[in-house]
C-alpha positions as CSV (number, residue, x, y, z in Angstrom):
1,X,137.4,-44.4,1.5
2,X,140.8,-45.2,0.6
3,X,142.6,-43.4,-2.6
4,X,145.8,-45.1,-4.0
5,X,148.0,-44.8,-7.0
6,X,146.1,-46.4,-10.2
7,X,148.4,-49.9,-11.1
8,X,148.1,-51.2,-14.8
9,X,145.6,-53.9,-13.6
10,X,143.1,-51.2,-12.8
11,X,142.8,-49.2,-16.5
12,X,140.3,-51.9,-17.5
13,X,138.0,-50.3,-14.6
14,X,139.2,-47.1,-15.4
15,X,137.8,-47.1,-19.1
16,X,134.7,-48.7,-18.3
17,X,134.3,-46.2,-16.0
18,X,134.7,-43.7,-18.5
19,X,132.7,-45.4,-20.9
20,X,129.5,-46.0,-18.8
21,X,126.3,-43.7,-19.9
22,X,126.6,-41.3,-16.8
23,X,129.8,-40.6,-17.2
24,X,130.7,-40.2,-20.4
25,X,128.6,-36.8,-21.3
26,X,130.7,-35.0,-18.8
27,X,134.3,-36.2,-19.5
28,X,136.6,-36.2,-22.7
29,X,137.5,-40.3,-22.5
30,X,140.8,-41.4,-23.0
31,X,142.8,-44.1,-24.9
32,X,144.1,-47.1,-22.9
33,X,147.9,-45.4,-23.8
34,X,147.0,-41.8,-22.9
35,X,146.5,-43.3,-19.3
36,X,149.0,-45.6,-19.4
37,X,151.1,-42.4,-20.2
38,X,149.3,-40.7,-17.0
39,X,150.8,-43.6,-14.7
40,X,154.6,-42.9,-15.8
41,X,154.0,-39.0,-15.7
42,X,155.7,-37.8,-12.4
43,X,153.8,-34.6,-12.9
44,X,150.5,-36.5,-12.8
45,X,148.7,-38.6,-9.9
46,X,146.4,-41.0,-11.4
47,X,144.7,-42.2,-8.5
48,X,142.1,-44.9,-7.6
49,X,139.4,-44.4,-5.0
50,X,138.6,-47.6,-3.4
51,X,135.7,-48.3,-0.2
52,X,135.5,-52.3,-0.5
53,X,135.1,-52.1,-4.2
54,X,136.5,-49.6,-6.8
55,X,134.1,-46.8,-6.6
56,X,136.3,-43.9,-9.1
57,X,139.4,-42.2,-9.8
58,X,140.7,-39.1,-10.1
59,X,143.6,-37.6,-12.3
60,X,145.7,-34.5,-10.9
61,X,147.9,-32.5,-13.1
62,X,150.8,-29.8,-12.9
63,X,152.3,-31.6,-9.5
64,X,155.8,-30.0,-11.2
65,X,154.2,-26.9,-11.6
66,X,156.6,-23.9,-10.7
67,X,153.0,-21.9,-9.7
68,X,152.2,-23.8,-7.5
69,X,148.9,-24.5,-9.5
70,X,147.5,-27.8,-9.8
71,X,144.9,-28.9,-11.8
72,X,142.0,-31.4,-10.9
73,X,142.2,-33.0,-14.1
74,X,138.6,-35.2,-13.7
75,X,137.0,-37.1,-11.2
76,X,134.8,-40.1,-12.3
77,X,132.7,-42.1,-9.7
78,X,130.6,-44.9,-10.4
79,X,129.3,-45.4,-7.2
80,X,127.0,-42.6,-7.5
81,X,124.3,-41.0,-4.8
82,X,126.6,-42.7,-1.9
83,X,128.7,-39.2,-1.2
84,X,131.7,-40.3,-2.8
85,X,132.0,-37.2,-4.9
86,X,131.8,-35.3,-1.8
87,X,134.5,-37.6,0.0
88,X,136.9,-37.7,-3.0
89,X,137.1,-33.8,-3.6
90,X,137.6,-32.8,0.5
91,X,140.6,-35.9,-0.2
92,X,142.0,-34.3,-2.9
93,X,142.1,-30.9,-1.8
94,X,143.9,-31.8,1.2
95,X,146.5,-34.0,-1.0
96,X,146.5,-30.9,-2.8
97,X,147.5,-28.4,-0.6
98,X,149.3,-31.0,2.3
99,X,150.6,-32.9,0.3
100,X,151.9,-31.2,-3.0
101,X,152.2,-28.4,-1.7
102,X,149.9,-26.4,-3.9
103,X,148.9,-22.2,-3.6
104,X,145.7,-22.8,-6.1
105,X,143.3,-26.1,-7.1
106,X,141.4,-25.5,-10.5
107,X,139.5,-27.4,-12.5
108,X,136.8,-27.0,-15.6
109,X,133.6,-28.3,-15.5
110,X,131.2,-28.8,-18.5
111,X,129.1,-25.8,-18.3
112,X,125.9,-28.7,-18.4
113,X,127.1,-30.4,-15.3
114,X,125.0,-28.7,-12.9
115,X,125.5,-31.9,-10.1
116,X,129.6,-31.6,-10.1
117,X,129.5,-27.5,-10.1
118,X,127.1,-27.8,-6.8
119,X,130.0,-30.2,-5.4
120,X,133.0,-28.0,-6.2
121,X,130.8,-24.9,-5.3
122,X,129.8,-26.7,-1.4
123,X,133.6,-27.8,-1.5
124,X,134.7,-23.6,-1.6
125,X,135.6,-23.8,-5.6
126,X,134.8,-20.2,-6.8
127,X,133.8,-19.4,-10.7
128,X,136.6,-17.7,-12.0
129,X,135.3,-17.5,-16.2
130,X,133.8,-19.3,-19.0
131,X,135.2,-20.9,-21.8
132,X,132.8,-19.8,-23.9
133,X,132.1,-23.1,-26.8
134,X,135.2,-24.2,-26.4
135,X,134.7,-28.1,-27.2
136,X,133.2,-28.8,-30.0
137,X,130.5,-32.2,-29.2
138,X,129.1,-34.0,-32.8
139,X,127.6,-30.5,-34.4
140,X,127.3,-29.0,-31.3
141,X,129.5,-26.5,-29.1
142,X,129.9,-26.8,-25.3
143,X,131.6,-24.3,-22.4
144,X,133.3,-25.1,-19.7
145,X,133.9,-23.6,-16.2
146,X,136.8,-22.9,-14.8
147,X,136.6,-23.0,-11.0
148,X,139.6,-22.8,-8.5
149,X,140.0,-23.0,-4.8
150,X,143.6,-21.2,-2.9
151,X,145.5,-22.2,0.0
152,X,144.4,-19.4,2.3
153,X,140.6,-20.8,1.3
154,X,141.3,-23.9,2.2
155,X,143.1,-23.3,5.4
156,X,140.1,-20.9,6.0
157,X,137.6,-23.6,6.0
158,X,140.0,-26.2,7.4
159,X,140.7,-24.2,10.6
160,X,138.5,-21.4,11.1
């Protein structure tokens, strides 16, 4: 699997992807210009991931971050049940801490999706809290996770 910078062209993919059924319940969607506004953000990588086809993307945030403290913004995949998911986060943890430069990885999680807590939980994430009802959903209220993995975790796992 290949990950590269999203172009223009590739937002029509990217909002499908966030549109489809599967997807959808476990991301906040975002406008055509909120993304467009991702691409041009030099503290954001908005990233495609790629095997043959388009199979998902991923958003970092925080790259600037004077902490050191990058978020894993989201991670879509619609290639499902292939290991993507499993691929993608081992990729972007290294990018994350090789690459950027980062001392911590975090992300949140709807509190519902048991599938992607598994992942970051196999991938060395650790639960730091809950957001308690933070997001309100039509008349309903949903939590979120907050996970996070740290350098000397990653290197841990990376190296023994």
């Amino acid at each position: 699997m290949q990950i590269n910078n999203t172009k223009e062209s590739d937002l029509a993919y990217v909002l499908e992807a966030e549109g489809n059924e599967e997807n959808c319940k476990y991301i906040i969607p975002w406008s055509v210009e909120r993304h467009l506004q991702a691409l041009s953000d030099h503290d954001t990588a908005h990233l495609i991931l790629q095997d043959e086809v388009n199979v998902g993307y991923v958003i970092l945030a925080g790259l600037l971050d004077p902490n050191q403290s990058i978020e894993f913004r989201r991670i879509v995949i619609t290639e499902k049940g292939k290991g993507y998911g499993k691929e993608a986060v081992e990729i972007i943890k290294k990018l994350a801490f090789e690459t950027y430069h980062a001392h911590r990885l975090w992300l949140d999680v709807k509190a519902q999706n048991y599938r992607a807590q598994s992942l970051y939980s196999r991938a060395g994430f650790i639960v730091e809290g809950t957001l308690r009802e933070c997001l309100k959903s039509g008349d309903e209220y949903e939590s979120l996770i907050i996970m996070s993995i740290l350098l000397q975790e990653y290197k841990k796992d990376k190296f023994g």
